[in-house]
DRENDO-1510 file (C-alpha; in Angstrom, 1 decimal, always signed):
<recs>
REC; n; res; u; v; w
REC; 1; UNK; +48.2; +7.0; +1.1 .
REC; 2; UNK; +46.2; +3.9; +0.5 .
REC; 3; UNK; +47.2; +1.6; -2.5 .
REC; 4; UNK; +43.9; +0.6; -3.8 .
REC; 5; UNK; +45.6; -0.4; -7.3 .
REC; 6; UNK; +48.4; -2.6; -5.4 .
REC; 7; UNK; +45.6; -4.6; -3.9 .
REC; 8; UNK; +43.6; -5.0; -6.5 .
REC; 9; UNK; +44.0; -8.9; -6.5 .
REC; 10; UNK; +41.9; -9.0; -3.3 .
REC; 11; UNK; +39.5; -7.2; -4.6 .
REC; 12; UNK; +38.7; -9.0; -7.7 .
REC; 13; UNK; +39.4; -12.2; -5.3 .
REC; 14; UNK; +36.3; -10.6; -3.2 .
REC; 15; UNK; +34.0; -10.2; -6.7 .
REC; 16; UNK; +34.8; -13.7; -7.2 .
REC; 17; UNK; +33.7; -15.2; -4.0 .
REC; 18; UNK; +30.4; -12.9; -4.9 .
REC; 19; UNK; +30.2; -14.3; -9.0 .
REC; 20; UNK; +30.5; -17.5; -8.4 .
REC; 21; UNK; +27.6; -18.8; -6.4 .
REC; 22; UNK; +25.2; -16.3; -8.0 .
REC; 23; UNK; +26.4; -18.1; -12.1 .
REC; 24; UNK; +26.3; -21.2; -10.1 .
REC; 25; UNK; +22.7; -20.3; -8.9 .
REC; 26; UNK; +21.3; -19.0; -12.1 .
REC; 27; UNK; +22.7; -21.9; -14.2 .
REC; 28; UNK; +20.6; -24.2; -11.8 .
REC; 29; UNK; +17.6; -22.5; -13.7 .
REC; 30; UNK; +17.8; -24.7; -16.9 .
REC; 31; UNK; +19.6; -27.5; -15.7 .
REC; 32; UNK; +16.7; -28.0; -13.1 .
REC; 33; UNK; +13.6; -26.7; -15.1 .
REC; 34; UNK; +13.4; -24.0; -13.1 .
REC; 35; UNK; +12.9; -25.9; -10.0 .
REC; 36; UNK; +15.5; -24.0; -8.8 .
REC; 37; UNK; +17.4; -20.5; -9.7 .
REC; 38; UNK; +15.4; -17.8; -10.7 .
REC; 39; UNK; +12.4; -18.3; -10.2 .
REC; 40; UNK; +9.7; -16.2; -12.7 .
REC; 41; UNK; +6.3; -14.6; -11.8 .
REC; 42; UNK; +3.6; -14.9; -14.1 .
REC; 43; UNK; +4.9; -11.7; -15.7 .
REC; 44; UNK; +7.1; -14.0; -17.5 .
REC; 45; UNK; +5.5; -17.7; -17.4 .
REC; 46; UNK; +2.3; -16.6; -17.8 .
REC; 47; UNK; -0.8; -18.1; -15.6 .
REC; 48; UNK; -3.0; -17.5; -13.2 .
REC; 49; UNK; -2.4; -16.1; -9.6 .
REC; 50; UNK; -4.7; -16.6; -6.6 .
REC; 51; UNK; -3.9; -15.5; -2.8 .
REC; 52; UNK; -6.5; -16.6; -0.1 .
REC; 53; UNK; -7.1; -17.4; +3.2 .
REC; 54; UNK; -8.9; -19.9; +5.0 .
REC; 55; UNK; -11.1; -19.3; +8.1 .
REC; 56; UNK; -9.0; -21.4; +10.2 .
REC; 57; UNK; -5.4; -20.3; +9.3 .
REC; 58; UNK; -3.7; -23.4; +10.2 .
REC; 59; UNK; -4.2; -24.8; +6.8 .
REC; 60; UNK; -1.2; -25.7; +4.9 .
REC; 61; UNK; +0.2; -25.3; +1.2 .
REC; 62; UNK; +1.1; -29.1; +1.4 .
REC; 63; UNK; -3.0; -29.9; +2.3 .
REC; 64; UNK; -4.0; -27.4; -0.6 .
REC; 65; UNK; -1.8; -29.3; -2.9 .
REC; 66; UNK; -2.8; -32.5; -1.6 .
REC; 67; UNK; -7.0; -32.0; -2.5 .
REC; 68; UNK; -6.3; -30.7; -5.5 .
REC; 69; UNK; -4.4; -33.3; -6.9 .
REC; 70; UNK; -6.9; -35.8; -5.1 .
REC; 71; UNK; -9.6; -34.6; -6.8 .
REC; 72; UNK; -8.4; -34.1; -10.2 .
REC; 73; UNK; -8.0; -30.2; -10.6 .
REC; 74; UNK; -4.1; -30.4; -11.6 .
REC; 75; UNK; -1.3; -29.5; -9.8 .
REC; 76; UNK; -0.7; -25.9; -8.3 .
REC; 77; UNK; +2.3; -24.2; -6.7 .
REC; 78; UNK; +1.1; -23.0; -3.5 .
REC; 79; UNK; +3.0; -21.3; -1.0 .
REC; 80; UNK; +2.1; -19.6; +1.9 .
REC; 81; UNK; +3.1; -15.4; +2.3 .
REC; 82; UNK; +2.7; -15.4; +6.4 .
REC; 83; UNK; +0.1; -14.7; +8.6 .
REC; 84; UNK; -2.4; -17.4; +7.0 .
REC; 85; UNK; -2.5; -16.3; +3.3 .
REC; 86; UNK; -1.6; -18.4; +1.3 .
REC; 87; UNK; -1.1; -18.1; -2.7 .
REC; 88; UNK; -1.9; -20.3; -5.1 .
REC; 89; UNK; -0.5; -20.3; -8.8 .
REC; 90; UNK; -1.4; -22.7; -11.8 .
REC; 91; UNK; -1.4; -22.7; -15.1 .
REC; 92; UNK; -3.8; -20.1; -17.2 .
REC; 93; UNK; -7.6; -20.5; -16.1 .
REC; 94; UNK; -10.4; -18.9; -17.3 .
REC; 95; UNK; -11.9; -16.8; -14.1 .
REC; 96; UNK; -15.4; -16.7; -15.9 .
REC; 97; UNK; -16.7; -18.5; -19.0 .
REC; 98; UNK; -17.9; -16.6; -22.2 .
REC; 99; UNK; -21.8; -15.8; -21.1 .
REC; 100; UNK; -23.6; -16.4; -23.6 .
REC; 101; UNK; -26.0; -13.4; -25.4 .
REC; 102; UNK; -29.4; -13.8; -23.2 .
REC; 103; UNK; -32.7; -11.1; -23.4 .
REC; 104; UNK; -32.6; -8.4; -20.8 .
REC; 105; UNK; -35.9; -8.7; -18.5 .
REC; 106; UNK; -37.5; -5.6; -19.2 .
REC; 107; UNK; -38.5; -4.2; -15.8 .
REC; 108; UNK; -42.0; -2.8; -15.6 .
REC; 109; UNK; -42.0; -0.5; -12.4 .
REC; 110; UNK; -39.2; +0.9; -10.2 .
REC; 111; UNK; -39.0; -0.7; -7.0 .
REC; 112; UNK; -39.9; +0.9; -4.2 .
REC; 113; UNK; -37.1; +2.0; -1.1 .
REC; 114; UNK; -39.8; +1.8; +1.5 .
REC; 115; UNK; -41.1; -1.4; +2.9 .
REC; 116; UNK; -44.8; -2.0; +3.4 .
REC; 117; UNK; -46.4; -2.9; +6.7 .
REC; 118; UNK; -49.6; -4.1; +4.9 .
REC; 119; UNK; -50.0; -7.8; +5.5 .
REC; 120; UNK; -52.1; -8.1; +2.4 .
REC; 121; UNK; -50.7; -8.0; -1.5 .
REC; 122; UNK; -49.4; -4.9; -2.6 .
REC; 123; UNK; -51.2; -3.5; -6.1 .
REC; 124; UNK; -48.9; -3.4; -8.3 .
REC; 125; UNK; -49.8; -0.2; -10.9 .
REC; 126; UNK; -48.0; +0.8; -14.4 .
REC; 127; UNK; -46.2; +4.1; -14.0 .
REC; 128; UNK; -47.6; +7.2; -15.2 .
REC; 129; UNK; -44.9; +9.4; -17.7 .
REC; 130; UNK; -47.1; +12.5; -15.2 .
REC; 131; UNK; -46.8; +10.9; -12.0 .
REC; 132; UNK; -44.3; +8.0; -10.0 .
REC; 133; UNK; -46.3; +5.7; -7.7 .
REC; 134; UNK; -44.9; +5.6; -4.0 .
REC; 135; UNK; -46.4; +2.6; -1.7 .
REC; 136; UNK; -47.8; +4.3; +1.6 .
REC; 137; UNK; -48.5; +2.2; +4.7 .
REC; 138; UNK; -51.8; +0.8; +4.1 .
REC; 139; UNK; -50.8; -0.6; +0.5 .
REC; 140; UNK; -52.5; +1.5; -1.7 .
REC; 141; UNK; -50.4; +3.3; -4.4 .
REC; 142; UNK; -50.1; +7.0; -3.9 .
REC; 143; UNK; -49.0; +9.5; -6.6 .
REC; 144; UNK; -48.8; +12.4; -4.3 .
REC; 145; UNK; -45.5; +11.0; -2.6 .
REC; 146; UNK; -43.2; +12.6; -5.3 .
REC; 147; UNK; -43.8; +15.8; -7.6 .
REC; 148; UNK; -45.4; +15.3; -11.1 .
REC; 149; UNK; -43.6; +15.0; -14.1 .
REC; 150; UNK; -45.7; +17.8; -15.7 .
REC; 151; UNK; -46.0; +19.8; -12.7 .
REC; 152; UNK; -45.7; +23.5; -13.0 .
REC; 153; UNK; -42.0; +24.9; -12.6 .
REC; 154; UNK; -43.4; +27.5; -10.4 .
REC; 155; UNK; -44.6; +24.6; -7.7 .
REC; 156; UNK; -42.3; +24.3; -5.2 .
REC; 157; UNK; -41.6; +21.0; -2.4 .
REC; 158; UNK; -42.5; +21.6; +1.1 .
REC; 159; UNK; -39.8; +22.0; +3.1 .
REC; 160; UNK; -41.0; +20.5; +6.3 .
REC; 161; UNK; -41.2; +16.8; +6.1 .
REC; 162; UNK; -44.7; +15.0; +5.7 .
REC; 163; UNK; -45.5; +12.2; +8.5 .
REC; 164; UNK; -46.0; +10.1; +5.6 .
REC; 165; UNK; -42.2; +10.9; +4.6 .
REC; 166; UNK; -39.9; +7.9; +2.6 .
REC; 167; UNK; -37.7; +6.7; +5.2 .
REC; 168; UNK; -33.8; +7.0; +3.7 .
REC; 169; UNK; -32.3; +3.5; +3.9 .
REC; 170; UNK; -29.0; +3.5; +6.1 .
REC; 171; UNK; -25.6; +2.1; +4.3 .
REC; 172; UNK; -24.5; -1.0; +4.9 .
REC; 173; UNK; -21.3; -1.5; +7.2 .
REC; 174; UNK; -18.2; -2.3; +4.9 .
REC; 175; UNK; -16.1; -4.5; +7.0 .
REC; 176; UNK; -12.3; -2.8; +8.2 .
REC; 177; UNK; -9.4; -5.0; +7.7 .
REC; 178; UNK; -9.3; -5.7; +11.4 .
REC; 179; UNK; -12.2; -7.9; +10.8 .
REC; 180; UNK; -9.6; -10.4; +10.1 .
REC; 181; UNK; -6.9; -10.0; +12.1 .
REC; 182; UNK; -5.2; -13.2; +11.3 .
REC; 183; UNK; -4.8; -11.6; +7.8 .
REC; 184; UNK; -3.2; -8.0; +9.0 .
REC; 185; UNK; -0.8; -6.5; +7.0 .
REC; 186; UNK; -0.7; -8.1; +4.3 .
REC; 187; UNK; -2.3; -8.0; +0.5 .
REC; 188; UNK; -5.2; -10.2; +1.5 .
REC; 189; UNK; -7.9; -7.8; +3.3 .
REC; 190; UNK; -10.8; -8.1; +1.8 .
REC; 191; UNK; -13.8; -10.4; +2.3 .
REC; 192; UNK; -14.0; -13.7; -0.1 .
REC; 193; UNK; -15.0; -12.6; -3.5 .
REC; 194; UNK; -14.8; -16.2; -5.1 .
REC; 195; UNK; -15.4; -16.0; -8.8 .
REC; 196; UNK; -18.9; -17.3; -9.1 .
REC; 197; UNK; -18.3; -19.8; -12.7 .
REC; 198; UNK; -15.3; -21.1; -14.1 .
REC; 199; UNK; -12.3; -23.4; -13.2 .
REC; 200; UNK; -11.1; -21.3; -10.1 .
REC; 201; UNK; -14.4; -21.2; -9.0 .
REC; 202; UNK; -14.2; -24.9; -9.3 .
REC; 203; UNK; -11.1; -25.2; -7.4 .
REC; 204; UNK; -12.2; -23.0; -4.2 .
REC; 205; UNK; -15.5; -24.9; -3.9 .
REC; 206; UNK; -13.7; -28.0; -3.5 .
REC; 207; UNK; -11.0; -26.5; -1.0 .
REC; 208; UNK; -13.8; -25.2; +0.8 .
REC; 209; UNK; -15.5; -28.7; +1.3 .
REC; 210; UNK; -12.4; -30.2; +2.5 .
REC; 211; UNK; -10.9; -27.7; +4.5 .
REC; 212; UNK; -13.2; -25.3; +5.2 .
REC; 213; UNK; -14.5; -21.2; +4.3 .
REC; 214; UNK; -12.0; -19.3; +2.5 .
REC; 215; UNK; -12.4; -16.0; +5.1 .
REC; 216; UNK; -10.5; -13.6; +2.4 .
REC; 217; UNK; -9.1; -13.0; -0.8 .
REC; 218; UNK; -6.5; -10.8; -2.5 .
REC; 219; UNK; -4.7; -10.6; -5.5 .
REC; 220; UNK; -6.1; -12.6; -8.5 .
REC; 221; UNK; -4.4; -11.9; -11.7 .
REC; 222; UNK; -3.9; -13.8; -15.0 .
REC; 223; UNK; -1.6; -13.4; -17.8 .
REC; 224; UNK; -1.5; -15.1; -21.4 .
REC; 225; UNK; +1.5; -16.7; -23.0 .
REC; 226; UNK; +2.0; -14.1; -25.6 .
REC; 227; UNK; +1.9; -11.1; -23.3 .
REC; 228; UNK; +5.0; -13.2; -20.8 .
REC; 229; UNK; +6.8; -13.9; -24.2 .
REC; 230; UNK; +6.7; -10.3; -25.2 .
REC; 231; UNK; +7.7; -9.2; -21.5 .
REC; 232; UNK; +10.5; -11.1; -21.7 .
REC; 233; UNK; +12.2; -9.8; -25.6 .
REC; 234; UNK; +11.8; -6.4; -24.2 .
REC; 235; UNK; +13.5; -7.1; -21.4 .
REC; 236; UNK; +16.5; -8.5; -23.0 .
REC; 237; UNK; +16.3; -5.8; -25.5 .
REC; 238; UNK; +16.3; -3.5; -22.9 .
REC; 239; UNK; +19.3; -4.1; -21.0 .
REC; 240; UNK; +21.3; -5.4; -24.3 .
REC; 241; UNK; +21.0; -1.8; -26.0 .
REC; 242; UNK; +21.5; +0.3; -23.2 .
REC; 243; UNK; +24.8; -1.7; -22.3 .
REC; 244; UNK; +26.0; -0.9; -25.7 .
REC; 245; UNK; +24.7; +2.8; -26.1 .
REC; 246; UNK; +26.7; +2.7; -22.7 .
REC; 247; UNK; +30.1; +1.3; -24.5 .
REC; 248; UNK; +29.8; +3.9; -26.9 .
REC; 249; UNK; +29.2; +7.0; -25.2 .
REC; 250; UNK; +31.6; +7.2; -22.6 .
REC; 251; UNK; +34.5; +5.3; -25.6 .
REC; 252; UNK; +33.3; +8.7; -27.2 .
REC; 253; UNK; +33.8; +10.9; -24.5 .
REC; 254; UNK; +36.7; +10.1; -23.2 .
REC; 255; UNK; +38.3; +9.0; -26.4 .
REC; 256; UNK; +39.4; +5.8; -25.5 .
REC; 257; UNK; +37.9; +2.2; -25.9 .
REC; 258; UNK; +39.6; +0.4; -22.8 .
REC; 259; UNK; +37.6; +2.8; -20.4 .
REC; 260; UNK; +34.1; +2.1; -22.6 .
REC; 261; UNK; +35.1; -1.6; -22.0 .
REC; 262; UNK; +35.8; -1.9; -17.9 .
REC; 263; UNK; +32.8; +0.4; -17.6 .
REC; 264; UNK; +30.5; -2.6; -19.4 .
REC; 265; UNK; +32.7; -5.2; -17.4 .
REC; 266; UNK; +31.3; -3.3; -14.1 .
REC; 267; UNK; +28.1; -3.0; -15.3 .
REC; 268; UNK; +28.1; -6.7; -16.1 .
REC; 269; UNK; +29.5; -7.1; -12.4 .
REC; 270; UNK; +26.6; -5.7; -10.9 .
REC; 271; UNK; +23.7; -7.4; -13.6 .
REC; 272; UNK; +25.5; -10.8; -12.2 .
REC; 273; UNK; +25.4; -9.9; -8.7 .
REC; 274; UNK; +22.0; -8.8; -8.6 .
REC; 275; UNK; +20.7; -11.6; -10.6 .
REC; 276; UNK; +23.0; -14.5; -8.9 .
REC; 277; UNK; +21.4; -13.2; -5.5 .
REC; 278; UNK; +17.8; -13.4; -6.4 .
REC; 279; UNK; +18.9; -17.0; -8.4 .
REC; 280; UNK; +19.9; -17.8; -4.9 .
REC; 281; UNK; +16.9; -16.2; -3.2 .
REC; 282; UNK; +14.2; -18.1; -5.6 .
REC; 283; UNK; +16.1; -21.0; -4.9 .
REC; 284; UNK; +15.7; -21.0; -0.8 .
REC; 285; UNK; +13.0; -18.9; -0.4 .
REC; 286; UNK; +11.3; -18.8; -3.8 .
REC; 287; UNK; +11.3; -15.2; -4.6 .
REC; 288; UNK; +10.0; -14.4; -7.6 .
REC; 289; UNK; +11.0; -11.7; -10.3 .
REC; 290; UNK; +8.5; -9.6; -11.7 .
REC; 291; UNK; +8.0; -7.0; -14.3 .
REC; 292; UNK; +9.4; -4.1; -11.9 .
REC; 293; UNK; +12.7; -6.1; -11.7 .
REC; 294; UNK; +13.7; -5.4; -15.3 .
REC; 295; UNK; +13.0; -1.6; -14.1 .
REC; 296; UNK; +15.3; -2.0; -11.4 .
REC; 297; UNK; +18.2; -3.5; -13.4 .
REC; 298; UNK; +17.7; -0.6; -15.9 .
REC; 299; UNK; +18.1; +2.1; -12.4 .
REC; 300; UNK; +21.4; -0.3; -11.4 .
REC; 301; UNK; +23.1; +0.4; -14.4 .
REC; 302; UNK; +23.1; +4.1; -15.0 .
REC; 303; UNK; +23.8; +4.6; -11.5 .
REC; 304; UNK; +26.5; +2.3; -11.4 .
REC; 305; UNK; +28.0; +3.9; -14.9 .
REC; 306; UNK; +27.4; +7.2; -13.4 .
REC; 307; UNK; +30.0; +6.5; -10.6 .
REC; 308; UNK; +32.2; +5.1; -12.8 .
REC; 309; UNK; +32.2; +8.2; -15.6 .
REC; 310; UNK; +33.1; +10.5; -12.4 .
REC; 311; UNK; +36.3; +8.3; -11.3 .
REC; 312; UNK; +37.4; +8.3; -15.2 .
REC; 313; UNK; +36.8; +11.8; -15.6 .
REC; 314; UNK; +39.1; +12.4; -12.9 .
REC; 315; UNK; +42.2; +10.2; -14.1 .
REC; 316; UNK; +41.7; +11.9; -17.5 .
REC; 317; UNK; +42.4; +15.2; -15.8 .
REC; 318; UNK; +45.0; +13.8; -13.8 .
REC; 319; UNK; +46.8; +12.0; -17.0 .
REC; 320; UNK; +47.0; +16.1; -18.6 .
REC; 321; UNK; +48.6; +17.2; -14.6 .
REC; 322; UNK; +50.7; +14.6; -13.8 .
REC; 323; UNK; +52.0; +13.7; -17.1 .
REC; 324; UNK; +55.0; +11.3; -17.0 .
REC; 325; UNK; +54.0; +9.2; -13.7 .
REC; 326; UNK; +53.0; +5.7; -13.4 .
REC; 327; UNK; +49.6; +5.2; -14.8 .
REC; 328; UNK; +48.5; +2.9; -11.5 .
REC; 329; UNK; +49.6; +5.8; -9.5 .
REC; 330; UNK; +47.7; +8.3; -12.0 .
REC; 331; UNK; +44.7; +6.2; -11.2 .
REC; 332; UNK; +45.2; +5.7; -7.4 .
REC; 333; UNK; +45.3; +8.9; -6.8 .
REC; 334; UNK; +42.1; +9.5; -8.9 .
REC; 335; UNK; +40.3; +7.2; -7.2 .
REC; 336; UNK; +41.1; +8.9; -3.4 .
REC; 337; UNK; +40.1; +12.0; -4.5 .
REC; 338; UNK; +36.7; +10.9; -6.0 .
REC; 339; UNK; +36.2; +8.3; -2.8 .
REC; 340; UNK; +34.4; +10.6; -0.7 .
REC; 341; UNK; +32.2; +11.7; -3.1 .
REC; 342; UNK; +30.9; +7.9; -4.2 .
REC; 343; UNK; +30.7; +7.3; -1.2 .
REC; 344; UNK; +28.8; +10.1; +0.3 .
REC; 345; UNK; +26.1; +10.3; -3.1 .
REC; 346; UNK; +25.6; +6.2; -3.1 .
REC; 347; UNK; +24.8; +6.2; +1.2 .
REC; 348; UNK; +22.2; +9.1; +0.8 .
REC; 349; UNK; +20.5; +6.4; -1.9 .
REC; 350; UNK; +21.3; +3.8; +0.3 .
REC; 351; UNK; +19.6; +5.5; +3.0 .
REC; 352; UNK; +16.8; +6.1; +1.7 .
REC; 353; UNK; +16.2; +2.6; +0.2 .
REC; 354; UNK; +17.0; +1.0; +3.6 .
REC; 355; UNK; +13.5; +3.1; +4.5 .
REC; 356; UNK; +11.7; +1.5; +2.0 .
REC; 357; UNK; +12.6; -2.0; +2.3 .
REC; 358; UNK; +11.7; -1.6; +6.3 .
REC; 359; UNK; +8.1; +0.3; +5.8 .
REC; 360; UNK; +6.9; +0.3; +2.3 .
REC; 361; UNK; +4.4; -2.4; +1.4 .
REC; 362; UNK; +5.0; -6.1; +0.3 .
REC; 363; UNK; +4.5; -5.0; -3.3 .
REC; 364; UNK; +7.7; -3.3; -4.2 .
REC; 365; UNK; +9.8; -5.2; -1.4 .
REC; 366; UNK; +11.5; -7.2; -3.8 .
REC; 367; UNK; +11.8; -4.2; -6.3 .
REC; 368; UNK; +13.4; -2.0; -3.7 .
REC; 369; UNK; +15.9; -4.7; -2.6 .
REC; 370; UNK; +17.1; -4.8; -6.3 .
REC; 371; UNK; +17.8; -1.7; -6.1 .
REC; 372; UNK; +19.6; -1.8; -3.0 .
REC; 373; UNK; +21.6; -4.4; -3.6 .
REC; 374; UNK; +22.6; -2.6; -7.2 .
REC; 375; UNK; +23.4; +0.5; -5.4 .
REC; 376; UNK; +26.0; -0.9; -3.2 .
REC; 377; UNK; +27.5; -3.2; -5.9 .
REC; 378; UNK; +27.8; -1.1; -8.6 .
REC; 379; UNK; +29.5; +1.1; -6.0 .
REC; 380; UNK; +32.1; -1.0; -5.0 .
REC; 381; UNK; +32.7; -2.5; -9.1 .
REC; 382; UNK; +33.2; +1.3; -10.2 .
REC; 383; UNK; +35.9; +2.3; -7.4 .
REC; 384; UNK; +37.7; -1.4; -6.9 .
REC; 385; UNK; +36.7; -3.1; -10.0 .
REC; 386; UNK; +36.5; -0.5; -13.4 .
REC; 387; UNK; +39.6; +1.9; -12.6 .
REC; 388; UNK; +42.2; -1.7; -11.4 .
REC; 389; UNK; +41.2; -3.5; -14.7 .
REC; 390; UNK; +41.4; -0.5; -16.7 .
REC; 391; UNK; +45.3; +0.1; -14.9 .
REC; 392; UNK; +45.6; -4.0; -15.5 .
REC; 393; UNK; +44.5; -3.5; -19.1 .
REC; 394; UNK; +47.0; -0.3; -19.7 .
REC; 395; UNK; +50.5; -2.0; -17.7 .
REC; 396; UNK; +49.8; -5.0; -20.2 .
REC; 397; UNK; +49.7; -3.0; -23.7 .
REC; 398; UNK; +52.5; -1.6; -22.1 .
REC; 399; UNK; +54.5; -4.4; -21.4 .
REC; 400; UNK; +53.4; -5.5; -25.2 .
REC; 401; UNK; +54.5; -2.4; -26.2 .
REC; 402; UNK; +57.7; -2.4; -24.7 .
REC; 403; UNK; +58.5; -6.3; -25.3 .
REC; 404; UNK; +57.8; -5.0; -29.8 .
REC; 405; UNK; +60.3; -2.3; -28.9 .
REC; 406; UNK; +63.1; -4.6; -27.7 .
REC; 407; UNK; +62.7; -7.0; -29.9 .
REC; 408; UNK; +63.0; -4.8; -33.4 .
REC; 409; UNK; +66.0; -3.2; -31.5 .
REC; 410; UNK; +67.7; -6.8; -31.3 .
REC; 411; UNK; +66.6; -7.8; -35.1 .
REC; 412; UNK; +68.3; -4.4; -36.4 .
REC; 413; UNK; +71.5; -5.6; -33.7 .
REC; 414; UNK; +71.5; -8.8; -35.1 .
REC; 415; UNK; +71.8; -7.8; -39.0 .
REC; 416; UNK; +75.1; -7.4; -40.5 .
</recs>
């Protein structure tokens, strides 16, 4: 039988090789002003988010940087998301200005779908509420081209078509995204819609004079101050409550506090691993966390709990059979006979998030590895990290227990 409790040292030994360089990381947040650690989307910092792409793809973040600055539009954070795009984020801009109120033109005639052939003017006539003028090919308005507003409900259109017919104007070809194959497979497919007034508008005019025509653009998003701040106290709210409605329930359940608190020290495990990776990530790679993050966390801890509440479940029961033995062997033997089943629920899961992070879109990459990283950590914290510290816990109340013991036996020795 393997002695998972025996070696428990090496196993908190292994979740401290993991803790450390992830509270390492994130403490690099404040200490650097965010320059490194965790590094926040707009979600959070509020701003304004551009992704692009220039007609000749070997332009650079560092030259996008370099004519802003030159040319007085502030500094931006620009990055570049592979194959060309590149995304740009600065502080809040307005996308448009406020338009001011200005009288609609009233127009006096519907324009007409079919082009003349008449090199001379074209009379221009005021529409009739009984008839609608139609332009024929020798300029003169007709009112016979379309039926009479007042026209009896027992006339009916010809069905064959006149020589004289309106021709139907064709669509206009929308472009695919293999128009722009430099930009394939990513979020940035669709031709340049540059906003027409404003600051960003400002900004791509004078990247387009330096570096040439902006070929695409993609996302372009921008998010206040007090909608990031308000993100933010929910999120922390969030997690802080259901830790604690955690705590309570299963110290309810199972009638004993020491298991409610290993099964919020596991949870904290996994919160800290999850976090101190992406800490590490924003730091190499700058990988941002976003709103769908906080969701993720939220999934990590109930699954992670969920494994947990089964192994105590089972040393519960086993406490009522085996009454009298060791407690580490109580819980040793718990935990082998709940280890398939962690195991087998947490690789379906695993599985199926490994699918996801290989073919699912760029949007939720980040969001899925969360998950899967959560998955297999708060697997290993309930099985090698909950059930040892709740048998470290229990051995020393024991040994406190037993050291009270001896040492009212010796005072009632030692009086006369």
């Amino acid at each position: 039988m393997f002695d998972i409790i025996g070696k428990r040292k090496w196993f908190f030994l292994f979740s401290g090789l993991i803790l450390v360089p992830g509270l390492i990381a994130i403490l690099l947040t404040p200490l650097t002003g965010g320059k490194a650690g965790l590094q926040f989307s707009i979600d959070y910092t509020g701003g304004t988010v551009w992704e692009f792409a220039f007609k000749d793809t070997s332009v650079t973040a560092d030259q996008v940087k370099t004519v802003l600055i030159q040319n007085g539009l502030g500094e931006a954070d620009v990055t570049s998301i592979g194959n060309g795009v590149l995304r740009m984020r600065t502080s809040r801009t307005d996308l448009l200005p406020v338009a001011k109120s200005t009288p609609t033109p009233v127009r006096t005639a519907a324009p007409s779908l079919t082009p003349t052939t008449s090199a001379g003017p074209t009379p221009t006539s005021t529409p009739s509420p009984t008839a609608s003028p139609t332009a024929t090919a020798n300029g003169s308005a007709s009112a016979s081209a379309l039926p009479s507003a007042t026209a009896s409900p027992t006339a009916a259109p010809s069905a064959s078509p006149s020589a004289s017919a309106t021709p139907v104007p064709t669509a206009t070809p929308v472009p695919s995204p293999s128009a722009h194959p430099a930009i394939a497979g990513t979020s940035c497919i669709a031709p340049a819609q540059i906003p027409p007034a404003g600051e960003l508008a400002q900004m791509a005019k004078v990247l387009q004079s330096k570096l040439g025509p902006i070929q695409c653009t993609g996302m372009e998003s921008t998010v206040g101050p007090i909608i990031s701040a308000q993100l933010i106290q929910d999120a922390v709210v969030l997690i802080f409550f259901g830790g604690i409605g955690i705590l309570l329930w299963i110290t309810i359940r199972f009638h004993d506090y020491k298991m409610g608190a290993t099964a919020l020290a596991s949870l904290l495990h996994d919160v800290i691993v999850v976090v101190g990776i992406f800490a590490i990530l924003g730091t190499l790679f700058k990988v941002e966390i976003d709103a769908l993050f906080v969701t993720a966390m939220l999934t990590i801890i109930g699954f992670s709990v969920h494994d947990t509440i089964v192994v105590f479940d089972r040393i519960r029961e086993n406490k009522a059979r085996h009454a009298g033995e060791p407690f580490d062997q109580i819980v040793n033997h718990s935990i082998l006979q709940t280890f398939g089943r962690s195991i087998n629920t947490s690789m379906t899961v695993v599985i199926t998030l490994s699918a996801l992070l290989l073919f699912a879109g760029a949007s939720i990459k980040y969001f899925v590895l969360a998950l899967l990283i959560g998955i297999i950590s708060g697997t290993y914290s309930s099985v090698f990290n909950a059930s040892p510290l709740l048998v470290v816990w229990q051995l020393w109340e024991d040994r406190r227990r037993a050291a009270q013991l001896a040492l009212a036996r010796t005072g009632r020795r030692s009086r006369p």
